[in-house]
C-alpha positions in Angstrom: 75.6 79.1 138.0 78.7 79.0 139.8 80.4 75.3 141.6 78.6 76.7 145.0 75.4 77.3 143.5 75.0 80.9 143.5 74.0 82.7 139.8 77.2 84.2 138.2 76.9 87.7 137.3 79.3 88.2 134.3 80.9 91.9 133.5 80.1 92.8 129.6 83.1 93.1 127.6 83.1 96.1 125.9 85.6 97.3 123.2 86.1 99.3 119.9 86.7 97.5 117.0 90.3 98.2 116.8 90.6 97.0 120.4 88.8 93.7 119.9 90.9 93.0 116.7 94.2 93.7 118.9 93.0 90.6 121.1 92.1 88.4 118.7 95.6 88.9 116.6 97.5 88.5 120.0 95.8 85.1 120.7 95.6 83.8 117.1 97.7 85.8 115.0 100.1 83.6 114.1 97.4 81.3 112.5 98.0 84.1 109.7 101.6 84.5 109.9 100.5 87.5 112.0 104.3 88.6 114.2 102.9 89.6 117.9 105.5 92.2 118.1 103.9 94.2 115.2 103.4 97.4 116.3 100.7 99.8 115.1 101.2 103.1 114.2 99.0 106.5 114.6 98.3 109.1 112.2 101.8 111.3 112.5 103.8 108.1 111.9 101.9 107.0 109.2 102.3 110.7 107.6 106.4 110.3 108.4 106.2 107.0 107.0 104.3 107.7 103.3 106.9 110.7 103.6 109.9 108.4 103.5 108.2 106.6 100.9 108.1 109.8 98.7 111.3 110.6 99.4 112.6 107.0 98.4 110.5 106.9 95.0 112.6 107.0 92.0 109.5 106.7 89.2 107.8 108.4 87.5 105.2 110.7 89.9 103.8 112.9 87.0 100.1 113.4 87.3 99.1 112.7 91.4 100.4 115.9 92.2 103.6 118.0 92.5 102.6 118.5 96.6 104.7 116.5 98.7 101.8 117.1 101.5 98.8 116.4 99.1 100.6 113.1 97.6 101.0 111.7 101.4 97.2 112.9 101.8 96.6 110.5 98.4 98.4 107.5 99.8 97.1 107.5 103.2 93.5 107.8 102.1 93.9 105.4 99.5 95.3 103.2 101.3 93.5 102.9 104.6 90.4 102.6 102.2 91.6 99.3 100.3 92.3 97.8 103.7 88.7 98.9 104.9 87.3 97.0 101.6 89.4 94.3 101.4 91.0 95.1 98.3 94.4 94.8 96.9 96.4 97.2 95.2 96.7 94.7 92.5 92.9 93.8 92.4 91.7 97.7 91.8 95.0 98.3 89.0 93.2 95.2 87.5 90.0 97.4 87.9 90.8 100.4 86.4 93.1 99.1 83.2 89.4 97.3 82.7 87.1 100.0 83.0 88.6 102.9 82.6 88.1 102.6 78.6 84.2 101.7 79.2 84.3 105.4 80.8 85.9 107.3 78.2 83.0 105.4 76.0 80.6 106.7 77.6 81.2 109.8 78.5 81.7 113.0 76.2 83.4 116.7 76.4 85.4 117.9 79.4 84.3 114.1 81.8 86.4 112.5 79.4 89.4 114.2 80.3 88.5 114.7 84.1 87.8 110.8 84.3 91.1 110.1 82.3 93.1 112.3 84.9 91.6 110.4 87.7 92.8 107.4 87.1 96.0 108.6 85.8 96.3 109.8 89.3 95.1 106.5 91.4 97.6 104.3 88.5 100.9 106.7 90.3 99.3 106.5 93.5 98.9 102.4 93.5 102.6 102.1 92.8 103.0 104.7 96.0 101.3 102.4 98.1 102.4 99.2 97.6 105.5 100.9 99.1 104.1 102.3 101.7 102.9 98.6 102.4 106.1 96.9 102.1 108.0 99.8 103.8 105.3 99.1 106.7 106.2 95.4 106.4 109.6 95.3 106.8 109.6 97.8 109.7 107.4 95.3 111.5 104.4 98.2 111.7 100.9 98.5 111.1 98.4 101.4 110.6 94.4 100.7 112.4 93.1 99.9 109.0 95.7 96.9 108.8 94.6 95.5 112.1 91.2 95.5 111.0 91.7 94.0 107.6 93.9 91.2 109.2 91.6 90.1 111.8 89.1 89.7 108.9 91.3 87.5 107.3 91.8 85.5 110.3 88.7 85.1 110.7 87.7 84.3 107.3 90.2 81.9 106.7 90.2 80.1 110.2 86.2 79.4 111.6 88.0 77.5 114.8 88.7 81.1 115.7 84.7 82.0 115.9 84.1 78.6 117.3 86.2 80.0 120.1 84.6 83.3 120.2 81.3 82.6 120.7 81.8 80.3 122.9 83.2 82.9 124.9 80.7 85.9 123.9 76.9 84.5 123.8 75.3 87.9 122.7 77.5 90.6 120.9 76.1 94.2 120.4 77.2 96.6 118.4 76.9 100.3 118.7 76.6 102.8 115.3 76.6 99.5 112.9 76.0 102.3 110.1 79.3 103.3 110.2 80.9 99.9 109.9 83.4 99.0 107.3 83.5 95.6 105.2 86.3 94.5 106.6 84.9 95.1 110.4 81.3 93.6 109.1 82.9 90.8 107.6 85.3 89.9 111.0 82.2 90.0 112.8 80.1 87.9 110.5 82.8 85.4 110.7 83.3 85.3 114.0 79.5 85.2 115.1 77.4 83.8 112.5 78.2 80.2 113.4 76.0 78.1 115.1 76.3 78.8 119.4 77.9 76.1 121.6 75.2 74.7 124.2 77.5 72.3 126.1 77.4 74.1 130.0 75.4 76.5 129.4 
């Protein structure tokens, strides 16, 4: 109810996720160490980008691939899906020196091999994109799955920002919930599982 006594009729606010994460790095970002003036890249940038990175690598590259195209392909993929699960580069290396022998265990014939060569592959591809990342980094850019994964983190790691959200948005719907990632599930939970304010309203 508005100071004159007439009912307020208030507009929905209705965003992707990418778009809501965009407003909540602008306003609390820096909580994070989050720079405003990162910019975020689309697909053909990302491709030039992982490019450069190719280009630039002076290790060993002996088993991903001998495809410049495929390789990006690799990196890309790879890496927009650590950023959708929250995982390091680090944390899935420490992953796959663990289990990879608990696979060639148990497996037998040709598997043994094909498993081996897989995560021959993702060990060169790891190295690939934790220069992607720090290529992105010092260029001051971001990719969508970055903006995702850092709004989770800023709203994991600061609850004052979902204190603020909800006070703003009482009800929040979400549309195709199937397709959600973890790090959009977990933003959200963050953000909106905390108890509602009731002063006002």
């Amino acid at each position: 109810v508005g100071e004159d006594g007439a009912e307020e009729v208030l507009e929905p606010v209705v965003a992707t996720y990418n778009a809501y994460a965009s407003a909540l790095l602008a306003e609390h970002g820096l909580r994070i160490g989050h720079e405003p003036d990162t910019r975020v890249i689309a697909d053909a940038a990302r491709y030039q980008l992982a490019g450069r990175v190719i280009d630039r690598h002076d290790g060993p590259v002996q088993v991903l691939s001998d495809s410049p195209s495929h390789v990006i392909d690799y990196i890309l993929a790879l890496d927009g899906s650590l950023a959708e699960h929250l995982v390091a580069p680090a944390e899935l290396r420490e992953f796959d020196l663990r289990e990879a022998p608990r696979f060639a265990a148990e497996l037998t014939g040709a598997k043994v091999g094909e498993v081996a060569s897989a995560f021959a592959r993702r060990a060169e591809a790891l190295t690939l994109v934790e220069e992607y990342r720090s290529l992105k980094r010092s260029l001051g850019l971001m990719d969508f799955s970055d903006q995702i994964a850092l709004a989770a983190e800023l709203a994991d790691r600061h609850p004052a920002v979902g204190s603020l959200e909800r006070e703003k948005h009482l009800i929040v719907l979400l549309d195709e919930y199937q397709d959600t990632s973890v790090a959009q599930a977990l933003m959200l939970r963050r953000l909106f599982s905390g108890p509602t304010p009731t002063a006002g309203r």
